[in-house]
C-alpha positions as CSV (number, residue, x, y, z in Angstrom):
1,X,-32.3,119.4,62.2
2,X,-34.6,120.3,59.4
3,X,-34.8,124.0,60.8
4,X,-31.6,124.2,61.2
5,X,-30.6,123.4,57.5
6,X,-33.0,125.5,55.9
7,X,-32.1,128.8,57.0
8,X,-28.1,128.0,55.9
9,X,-29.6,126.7,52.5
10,X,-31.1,130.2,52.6
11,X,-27.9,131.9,53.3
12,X,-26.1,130.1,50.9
13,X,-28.3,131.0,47.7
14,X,-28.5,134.9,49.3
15,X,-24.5,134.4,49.0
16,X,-24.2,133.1,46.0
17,X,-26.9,135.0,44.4
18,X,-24.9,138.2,45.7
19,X,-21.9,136.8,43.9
20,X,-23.6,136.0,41.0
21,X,-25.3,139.4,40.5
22,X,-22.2,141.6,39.5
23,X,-20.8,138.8,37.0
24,X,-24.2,138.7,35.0
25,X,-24.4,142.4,34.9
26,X,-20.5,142.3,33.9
27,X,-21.6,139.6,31.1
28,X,-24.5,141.7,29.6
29,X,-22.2,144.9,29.5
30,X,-20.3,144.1,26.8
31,X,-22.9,143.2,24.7
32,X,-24.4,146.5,25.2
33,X,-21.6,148.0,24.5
34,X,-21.0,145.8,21.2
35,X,-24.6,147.3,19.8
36,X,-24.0,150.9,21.1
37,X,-20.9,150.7,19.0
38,X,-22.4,149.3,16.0
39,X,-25.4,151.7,16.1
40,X,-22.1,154.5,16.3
41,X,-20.6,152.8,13.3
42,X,-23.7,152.8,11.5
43,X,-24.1,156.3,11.8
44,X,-20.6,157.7,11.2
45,X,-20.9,155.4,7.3
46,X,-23.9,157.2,6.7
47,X,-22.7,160.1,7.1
48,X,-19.6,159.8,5.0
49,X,-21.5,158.5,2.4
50,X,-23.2,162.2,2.4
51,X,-19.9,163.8,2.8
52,X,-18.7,161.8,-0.2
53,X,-19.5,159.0,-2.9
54,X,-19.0,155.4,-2.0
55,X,-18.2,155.0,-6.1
56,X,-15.1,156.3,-7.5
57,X,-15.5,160.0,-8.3
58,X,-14.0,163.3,-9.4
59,X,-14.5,166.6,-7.4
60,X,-12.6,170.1,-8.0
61,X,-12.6,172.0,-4.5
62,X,-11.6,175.9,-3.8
63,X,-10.1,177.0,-0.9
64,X,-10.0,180.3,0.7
65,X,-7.7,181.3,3.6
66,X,-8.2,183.9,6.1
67,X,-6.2,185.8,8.6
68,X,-7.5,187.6,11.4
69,X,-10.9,187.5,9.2
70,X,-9.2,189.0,6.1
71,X,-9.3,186.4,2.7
72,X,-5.8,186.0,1.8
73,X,-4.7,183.1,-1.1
74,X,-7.4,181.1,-2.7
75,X,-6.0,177.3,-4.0
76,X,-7.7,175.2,-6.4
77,X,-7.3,171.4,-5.9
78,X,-8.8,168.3,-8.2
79,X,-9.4,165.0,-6.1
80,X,-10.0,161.6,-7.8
81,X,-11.1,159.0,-5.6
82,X,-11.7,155.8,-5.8
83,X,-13.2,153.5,-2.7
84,X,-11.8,156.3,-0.4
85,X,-8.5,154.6,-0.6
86,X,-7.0,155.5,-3.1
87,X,-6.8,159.3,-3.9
88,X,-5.0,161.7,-5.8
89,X,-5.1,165.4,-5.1
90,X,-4.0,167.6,-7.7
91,X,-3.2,171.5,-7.4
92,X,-4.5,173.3,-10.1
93,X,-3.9,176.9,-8.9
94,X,-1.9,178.9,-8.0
95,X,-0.5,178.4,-11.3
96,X,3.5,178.6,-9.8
97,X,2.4,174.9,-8.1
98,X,0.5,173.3,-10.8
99,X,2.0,169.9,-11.2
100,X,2.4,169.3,-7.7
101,X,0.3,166.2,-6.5
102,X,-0.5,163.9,-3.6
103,X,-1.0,160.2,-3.9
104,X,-2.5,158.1,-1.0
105,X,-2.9,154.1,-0.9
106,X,-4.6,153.1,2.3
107,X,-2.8,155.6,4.5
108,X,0.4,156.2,2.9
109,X,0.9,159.6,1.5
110,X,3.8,160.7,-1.1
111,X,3.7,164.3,-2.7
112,X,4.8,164.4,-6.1
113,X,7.0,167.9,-7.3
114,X,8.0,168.9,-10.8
115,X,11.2,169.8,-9.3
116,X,12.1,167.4,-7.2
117,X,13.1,163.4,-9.6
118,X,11.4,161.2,-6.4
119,X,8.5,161.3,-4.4
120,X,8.8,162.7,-0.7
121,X,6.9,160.9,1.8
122,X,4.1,162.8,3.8
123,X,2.0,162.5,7.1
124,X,-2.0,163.1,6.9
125,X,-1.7,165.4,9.5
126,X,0.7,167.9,7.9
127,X,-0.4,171.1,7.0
128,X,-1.3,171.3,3.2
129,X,-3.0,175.5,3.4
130,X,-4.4,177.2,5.9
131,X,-6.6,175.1,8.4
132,X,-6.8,172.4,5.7
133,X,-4.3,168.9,6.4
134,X,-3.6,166.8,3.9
135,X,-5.9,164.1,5.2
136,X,-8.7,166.4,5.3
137,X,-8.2,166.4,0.8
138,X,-6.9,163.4,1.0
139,X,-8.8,160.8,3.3
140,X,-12.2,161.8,4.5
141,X,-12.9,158.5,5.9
142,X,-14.1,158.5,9.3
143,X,-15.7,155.1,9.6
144,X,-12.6,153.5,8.5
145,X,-9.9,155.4,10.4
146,X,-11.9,155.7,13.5
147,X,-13.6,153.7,16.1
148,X,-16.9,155.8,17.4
149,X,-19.1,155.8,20.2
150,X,-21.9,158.0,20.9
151,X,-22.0,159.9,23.7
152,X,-24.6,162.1,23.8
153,X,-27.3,164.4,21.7
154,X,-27.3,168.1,21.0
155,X,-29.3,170.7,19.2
156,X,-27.5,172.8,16.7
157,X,-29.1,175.9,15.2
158,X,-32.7,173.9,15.5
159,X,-31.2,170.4,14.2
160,X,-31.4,167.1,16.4
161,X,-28.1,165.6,16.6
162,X,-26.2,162.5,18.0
163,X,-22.5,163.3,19.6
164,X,-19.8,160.7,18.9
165,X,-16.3,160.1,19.5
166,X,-14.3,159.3,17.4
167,X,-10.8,157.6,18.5
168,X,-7.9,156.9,15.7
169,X,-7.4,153.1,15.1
170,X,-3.8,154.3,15.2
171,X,-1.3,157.4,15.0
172,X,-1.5,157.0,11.3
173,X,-4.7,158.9,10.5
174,X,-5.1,162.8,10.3
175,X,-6.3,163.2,14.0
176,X,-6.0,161.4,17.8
177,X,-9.5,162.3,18.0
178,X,-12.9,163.9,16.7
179,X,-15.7,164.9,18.3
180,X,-18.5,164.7,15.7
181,X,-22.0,165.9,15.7
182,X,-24.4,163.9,13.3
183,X,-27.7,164.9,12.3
184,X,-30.3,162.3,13.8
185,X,-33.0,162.6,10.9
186,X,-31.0,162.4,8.3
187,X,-27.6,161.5,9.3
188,X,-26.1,164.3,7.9
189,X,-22.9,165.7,9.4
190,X,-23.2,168.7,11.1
191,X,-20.1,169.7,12.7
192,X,-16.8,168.4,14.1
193,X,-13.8,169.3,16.6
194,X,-10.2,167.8,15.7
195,X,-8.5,167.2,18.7
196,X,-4.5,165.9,18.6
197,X,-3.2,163.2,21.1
198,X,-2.6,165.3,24.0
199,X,-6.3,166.5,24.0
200,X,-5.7,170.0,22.6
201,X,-8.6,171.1,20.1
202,X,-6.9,172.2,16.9
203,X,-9.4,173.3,14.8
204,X,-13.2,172.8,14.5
205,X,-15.4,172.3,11.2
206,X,-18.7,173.2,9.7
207,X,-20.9,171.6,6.9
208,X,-22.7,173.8,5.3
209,X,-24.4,174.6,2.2
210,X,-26.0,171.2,1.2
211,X,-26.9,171.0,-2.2
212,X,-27.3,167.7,-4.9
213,X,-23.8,166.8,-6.0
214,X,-23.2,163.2,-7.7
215,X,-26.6,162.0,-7.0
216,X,-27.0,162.9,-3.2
217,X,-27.4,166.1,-1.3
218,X,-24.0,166.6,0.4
219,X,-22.5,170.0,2.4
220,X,-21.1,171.8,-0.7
221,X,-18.8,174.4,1.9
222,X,-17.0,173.7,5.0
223,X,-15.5,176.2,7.2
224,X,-12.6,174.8,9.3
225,X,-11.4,177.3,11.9
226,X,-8.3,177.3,14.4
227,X,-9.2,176.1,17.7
228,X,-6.2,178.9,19.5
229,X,-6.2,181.9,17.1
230,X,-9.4,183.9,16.3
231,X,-10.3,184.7,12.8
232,X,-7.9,182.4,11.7
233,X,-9.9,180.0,9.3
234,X,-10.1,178.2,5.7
235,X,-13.9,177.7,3.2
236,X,-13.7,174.7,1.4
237,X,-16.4,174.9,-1.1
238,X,-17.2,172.3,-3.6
239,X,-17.6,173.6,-7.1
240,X,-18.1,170.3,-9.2
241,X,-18.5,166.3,-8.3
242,X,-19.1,163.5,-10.7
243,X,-18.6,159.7,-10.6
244,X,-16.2,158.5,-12.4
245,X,-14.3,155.3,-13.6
246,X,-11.0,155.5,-12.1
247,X,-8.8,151.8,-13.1
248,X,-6.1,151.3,-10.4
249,X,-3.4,151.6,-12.8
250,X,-4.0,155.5,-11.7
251,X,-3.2,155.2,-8.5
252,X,0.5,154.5,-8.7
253,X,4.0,156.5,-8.7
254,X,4.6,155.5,-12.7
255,X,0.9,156.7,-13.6
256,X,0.8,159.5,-11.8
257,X,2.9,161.8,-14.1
258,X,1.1,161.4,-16.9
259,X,-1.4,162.9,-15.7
260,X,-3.0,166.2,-17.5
């Protein structure tokens, strides 16, 4: 009797060991997966805090567009920021749109006209020049509009980097998807690839040029060129950043036509 029992208690624990196997492993994935993703998010905050101040700040940016590699129209632009929710973006040249100016609050977007009595709501995504959409002035915030996982390491031009992706916490934000290279030493960004919702690449992006602006070294030129047509591109380059106090009151359609 006692022979016969022990084998089937045997078989039973193989059974239910076999059963029990997958359901552990499934119970330790997510966990995994929960500090993979945090390590990502980690990684994608550092790096906009090198892209851009965490403080409230003032930066005056020049942009350059090209056509089949010739310069065409250079644009000035002022940004204020403050928490990288708030922003105004103010054209200061060419001189015939001076005036005109963007305000975003979270991720709504209105463009302000001299011409035009009321405000005219916008999408991030839109074009504002060249290669350049408004959320790329606008909202540079990747850790917030984005959730990231990394997915692999690279070397670019001699540099260690992690690979992450990026996917939109919703269609609000500038882009479906990024594909974003991040410097492993340093966590400075490298380079990027924009992606829309159907999975066509629409333009990729370079930071270049770091050099100490408002306390940090941060890429000082970006060179965002179209994904379909070659020598198609824009240069953003940073001429000035400085913190700045920037009250609230700012940020609002009354305040935001008295501006200078």
């Amino acid at each position: 009797m006692d022979d016969n029992v022990r084998p089937r208690r045997r078989f039973m624990s193989a059974l239910a060991a076999g059963f029990l196997a997958p359901s552990i492993a499934r119970a330790a994935e997510p966990q995994q997966s929960a500090q993979g993703d945090e390590t990502a998010r980690k990684l994608v905050a550092q790096a906009d805090a090198i892209r851009f101040p965490r403080e409230s700040f003032q930066t005056d940016i020049t942009i350059t567009n090209f056509t089949d590699g010739q310069a065409g129209d250079v644009r000035k632009y002022r940004i204020l920021s403050r928490g990288n929710e708030d922003t105004i973006v103010l054209t200061l040249e060419p001189a015939s749109e001076r005036g005109q100016a963007l305000l975003m609050r979270g991720r709504g977007l209105w463009v302000f006209m001299p011409s035009v009595s009321q405000p005219v709501r916008l999408s991030l995504a839109q074009r504002l020049t060249g290669q350049v959409a408004n959320g790329d002035l606008a909202r540079a915030n990747f850790s917030g509009d984005y959730q990231p996982v990394i997915v692999g390491s690279d070397t670019v031009e001699g540099t260690a980097a992690q690979i992450l992706d990026l996917t939109a916490v919703d269609r609000s934000v500038t882009y479906a998807k990024v594909k974003y290279w991040v410097a492993q030493k340093d966590s400075r960004p490298i380079q990027a690839e924009f992606y829309a919702l159907s999975g066509r690449l629409l333009k990729t992006c370079r930071y270049e040029d770091f050099r100490p602006l408002a306390g940090q070294t941060r890429p000082t030129r970006l060179v965002m060129e179209d994904a379909l047509k070659k020598g198609d591109k824009s240069v953003l380059v940073y001429e000035s950043m400085q913190l700045r106090e920037l009250p609230e009151r700012m940020f609002t359609r009354e305040y935001l036509r008295r501006l200078d």
